[in-house]
NUTI-142136 format. One record per residue (C-alpha): residue in three letters; y, z, x. Coordinates in steps of 0.02 Angstrom, whole numbers, padded with zeros to 5 digits. Last residue first. Layout:
N
res, y, z, x
ALA, Y, Z, X
...
***
This chain:
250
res, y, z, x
UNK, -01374, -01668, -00107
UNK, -01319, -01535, 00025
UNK, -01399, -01654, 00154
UNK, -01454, -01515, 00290
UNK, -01415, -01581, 00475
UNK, -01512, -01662, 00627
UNK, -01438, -01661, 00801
UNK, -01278, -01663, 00882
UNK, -01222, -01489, 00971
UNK, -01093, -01424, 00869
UNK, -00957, -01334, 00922
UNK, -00834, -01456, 00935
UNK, -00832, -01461, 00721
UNK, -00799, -01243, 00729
UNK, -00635, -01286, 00826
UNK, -00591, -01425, 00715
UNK, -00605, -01336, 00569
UNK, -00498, -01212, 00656
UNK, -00372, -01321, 00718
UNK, -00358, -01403, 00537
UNK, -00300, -01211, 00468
UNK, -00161, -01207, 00605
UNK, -00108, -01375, 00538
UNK, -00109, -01310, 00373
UNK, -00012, -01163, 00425
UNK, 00120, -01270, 00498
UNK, 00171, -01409, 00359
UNK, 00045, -01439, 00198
UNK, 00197, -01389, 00076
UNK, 00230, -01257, -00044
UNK, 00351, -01181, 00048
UNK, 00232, -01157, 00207
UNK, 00037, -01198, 00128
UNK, -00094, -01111, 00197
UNK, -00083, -00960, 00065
UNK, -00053, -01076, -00099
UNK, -00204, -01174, -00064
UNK, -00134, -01262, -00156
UNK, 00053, -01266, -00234
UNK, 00009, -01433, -00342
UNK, 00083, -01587, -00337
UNK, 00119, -01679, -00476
UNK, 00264, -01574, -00525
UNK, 00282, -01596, -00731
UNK, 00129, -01618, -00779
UNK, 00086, -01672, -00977
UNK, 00128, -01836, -00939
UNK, 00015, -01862, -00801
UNK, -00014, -01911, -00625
UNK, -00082, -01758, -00515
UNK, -00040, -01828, -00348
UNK, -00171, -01778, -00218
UNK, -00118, -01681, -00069
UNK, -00066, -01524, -00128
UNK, -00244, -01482, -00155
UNK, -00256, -01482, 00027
UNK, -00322, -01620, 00131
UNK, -00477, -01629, 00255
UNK, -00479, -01819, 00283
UNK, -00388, -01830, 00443
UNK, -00553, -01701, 00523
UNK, -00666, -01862, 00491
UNK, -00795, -01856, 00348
UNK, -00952, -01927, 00422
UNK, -01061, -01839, 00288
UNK, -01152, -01691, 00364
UNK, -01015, -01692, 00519
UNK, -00877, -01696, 00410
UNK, -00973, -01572, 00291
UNK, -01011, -01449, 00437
UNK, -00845, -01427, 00486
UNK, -00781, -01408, 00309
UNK, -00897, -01262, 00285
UNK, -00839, -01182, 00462
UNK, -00665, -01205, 00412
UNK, -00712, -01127, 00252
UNK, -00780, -00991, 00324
UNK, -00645, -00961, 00431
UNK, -00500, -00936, 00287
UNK, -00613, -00822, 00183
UNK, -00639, -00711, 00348
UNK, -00413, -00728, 00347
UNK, -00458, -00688, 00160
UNK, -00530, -00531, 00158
UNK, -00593, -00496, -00011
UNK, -00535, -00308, -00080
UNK, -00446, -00395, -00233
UNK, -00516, -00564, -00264
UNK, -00429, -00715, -00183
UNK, -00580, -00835, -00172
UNK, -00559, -00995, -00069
UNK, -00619, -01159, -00201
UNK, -00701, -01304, -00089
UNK, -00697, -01480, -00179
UNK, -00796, -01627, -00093
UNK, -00682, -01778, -00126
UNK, -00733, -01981, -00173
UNK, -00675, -01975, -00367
UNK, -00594, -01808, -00385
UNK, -00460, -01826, -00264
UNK, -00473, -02007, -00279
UNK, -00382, -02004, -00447
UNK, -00466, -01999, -00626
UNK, -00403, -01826, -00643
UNK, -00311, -01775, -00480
UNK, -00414, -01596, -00398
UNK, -00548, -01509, -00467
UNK, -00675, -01617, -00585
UNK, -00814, -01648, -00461
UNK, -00906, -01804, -00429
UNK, -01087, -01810, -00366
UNK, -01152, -01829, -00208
UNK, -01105, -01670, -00126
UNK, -01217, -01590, -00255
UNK, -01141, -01480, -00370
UNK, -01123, -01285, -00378
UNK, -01132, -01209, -00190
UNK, -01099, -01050, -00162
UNK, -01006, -00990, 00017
UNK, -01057, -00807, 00065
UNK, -00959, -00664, 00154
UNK, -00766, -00691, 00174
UNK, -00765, -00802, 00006
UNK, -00804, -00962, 00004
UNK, -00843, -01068, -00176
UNK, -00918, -01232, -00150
UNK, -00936, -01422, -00249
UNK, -00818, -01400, -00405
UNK, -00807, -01418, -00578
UNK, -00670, -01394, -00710
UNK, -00733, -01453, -00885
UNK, -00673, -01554, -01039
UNK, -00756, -01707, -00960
UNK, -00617, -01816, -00906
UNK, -00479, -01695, -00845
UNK, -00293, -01777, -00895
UNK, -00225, -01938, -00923
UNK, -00330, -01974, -01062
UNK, -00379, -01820, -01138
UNK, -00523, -01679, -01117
UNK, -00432, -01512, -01110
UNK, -00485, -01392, -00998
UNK, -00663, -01271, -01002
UNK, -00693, -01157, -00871
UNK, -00836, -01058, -00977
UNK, -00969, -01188, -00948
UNK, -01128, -01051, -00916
UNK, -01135, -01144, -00746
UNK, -00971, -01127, -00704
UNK, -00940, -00967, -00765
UNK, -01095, -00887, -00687
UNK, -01026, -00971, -00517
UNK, -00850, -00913, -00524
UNK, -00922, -00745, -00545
UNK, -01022, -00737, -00391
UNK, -00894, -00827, -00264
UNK, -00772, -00672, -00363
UNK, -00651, -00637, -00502
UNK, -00527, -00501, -00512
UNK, -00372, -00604, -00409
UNK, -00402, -00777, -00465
UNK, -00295, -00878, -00389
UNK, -00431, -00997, -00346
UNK, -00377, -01076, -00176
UNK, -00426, -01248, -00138
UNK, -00468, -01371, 00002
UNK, -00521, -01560, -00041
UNK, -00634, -01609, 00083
UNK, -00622, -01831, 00082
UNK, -00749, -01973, 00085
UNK, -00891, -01911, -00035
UNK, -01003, -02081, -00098
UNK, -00994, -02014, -00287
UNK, -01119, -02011, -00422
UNK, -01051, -01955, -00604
UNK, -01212, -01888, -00690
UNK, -01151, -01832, -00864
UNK, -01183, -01673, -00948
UNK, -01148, -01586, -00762
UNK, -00989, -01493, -00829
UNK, -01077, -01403, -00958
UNK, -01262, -01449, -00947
UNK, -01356, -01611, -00912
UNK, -01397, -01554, -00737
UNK, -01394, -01365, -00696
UNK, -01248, -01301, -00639
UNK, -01293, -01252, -00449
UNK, -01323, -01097, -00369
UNK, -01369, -01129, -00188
UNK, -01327, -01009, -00065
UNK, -01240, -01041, 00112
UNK, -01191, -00927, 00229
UNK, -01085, -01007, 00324
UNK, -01160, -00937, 00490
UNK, -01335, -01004, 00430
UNK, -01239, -01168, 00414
UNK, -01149, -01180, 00591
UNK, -01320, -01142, 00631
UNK, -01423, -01301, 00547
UNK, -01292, -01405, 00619
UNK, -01342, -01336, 00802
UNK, -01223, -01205, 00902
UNK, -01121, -01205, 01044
UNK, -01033, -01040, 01068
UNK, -00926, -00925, 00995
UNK, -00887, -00758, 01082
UNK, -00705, -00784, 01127
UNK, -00660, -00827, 00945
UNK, -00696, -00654, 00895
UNK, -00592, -00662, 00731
UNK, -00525, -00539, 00595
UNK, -00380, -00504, 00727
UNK, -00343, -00708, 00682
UNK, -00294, -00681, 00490
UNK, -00171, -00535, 00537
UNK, -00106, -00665, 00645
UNK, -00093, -00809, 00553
UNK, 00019, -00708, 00432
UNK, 00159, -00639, 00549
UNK, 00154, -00819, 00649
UNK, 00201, -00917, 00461
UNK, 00164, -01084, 00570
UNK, 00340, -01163, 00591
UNK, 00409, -01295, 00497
UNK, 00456, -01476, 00542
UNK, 00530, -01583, 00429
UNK, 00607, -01688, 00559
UNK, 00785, -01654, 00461
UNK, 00762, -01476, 00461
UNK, 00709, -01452, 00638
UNK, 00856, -01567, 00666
UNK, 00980, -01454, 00565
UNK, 00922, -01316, 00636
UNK, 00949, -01368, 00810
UNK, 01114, -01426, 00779
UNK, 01172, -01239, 00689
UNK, 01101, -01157, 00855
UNK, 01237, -01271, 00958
UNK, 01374, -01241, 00856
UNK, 01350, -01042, 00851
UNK, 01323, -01041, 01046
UNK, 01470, -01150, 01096
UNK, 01605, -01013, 01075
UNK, 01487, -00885, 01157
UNK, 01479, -01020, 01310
UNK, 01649, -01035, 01320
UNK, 01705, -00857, 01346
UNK, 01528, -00844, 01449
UNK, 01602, -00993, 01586
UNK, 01534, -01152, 01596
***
């Protein structure tokens, strides 16, 4: 083919392979982003570790609503199936705040039928580049993610703080170390750590059911390249571990 041609070809043949990237649905990882997340990590230095120090690199703390308070006034048990990832988009508040608010009940919602059940939003963690606080018990039923849908019903509910001066791609990797110890904790497998986006919020009072979250691993609003990138690193931190006993988080 000669380079007259060729240049007469080119334009056709770049418009094709848009159209079938676009017609697979396939989107590529946001590569500017990831990497500025990545240079926080030294991936090269991780090793094997034990359940009980995947946790001790989470840093867990316990801070949990107390029972028969706020959103806690009713013990709603749950057998947890799915990891429901969040981000709070909440620029000024941090893991510390959103635990005083949750346990003095100051994220209240509406209580109606086809909307939140209790009058309260609850969730299971809060990460944020140093810590990850834990509010309920991974055994009982948070109030974070569909209403009286699955999401809420059989999901553990992480919230990723976005406070000013918190760095997020260390945000990012917590969580995927959280949510790598909670599949192996409670036999969650690595297909049933969805984004908010995920679960269908079905109500009148909604108009697009699903929800833009976690905003920053989503690619147009959708679970697509950066959420896969996200489920390689929970995975990454999950063939880490060296089988043996772990910490039931309740």
């Amino acid at each position: 083919m000669n380079s007259a041609r060729a240049r007469l070809l080119l334009p056709f043949v770049l418009m094709v392979v848009v159209v079938v990237i676009a017609a697979c649905g396939v989107a590529p990882v946001n590569r500017s982003r990831v990497a500025q997340w990545e240079s926080r990590y030294n991936d090269a230095f991780l090793g094997r570790v034990t359940p009980e120090q995947l946790l001790q690199e989470v840093n867990l703390r316990i801070d949990l609503i107390p029972p028969g308070t706020a959103g806690r006034k009713i013990f709603r048990p749950m057998k947890p199936r799915y990891i429901t990832i969040h981000s709070t988009q909440n620029y000024s508040g941090d893991a510390y705040n959103h635990a005083l608010a949750l346990k003095r009940g100051a994220l209240r919602a509406t209580k109606r039928r086809g909307g939140n059940r209790i009058g309260y939003l609850t969730w299971h963690f809060t990460t944020q580049a140093n810590v990850a606080i834990q509010h309920l018990p991974c055994r009982e039923q948070g109030e974070h993610a569909d209403f009286d849908g699955p999401g809420n019903n059989y999901s553990i509910g992480i919230e990723m703080c976005e406070h000013r001066g918190n760095d997020i791609g260390l945000t990012i990797d917590k969580t995927a170390r959280l949510a790598a110890y909670l599949m192996y904790t409670y036999s969650i497998p690595l297909s049933h750590v969805v984004p908010h986006y995920h679960w269908p919020r079905i109500s009148p009072y909604i108009k697009d059911p699903h929800k833009n979250c976690p905003h920053f691993l989503l690619d147009g609003g959708r679970p697509r390249g950066t959420w896969q990138w996200f489920l390689n690193r929970v995975n990454l931190h999950y063939n880490r571990l060296i089988p043996g006993p772990a910490r039931n988080l309740g």
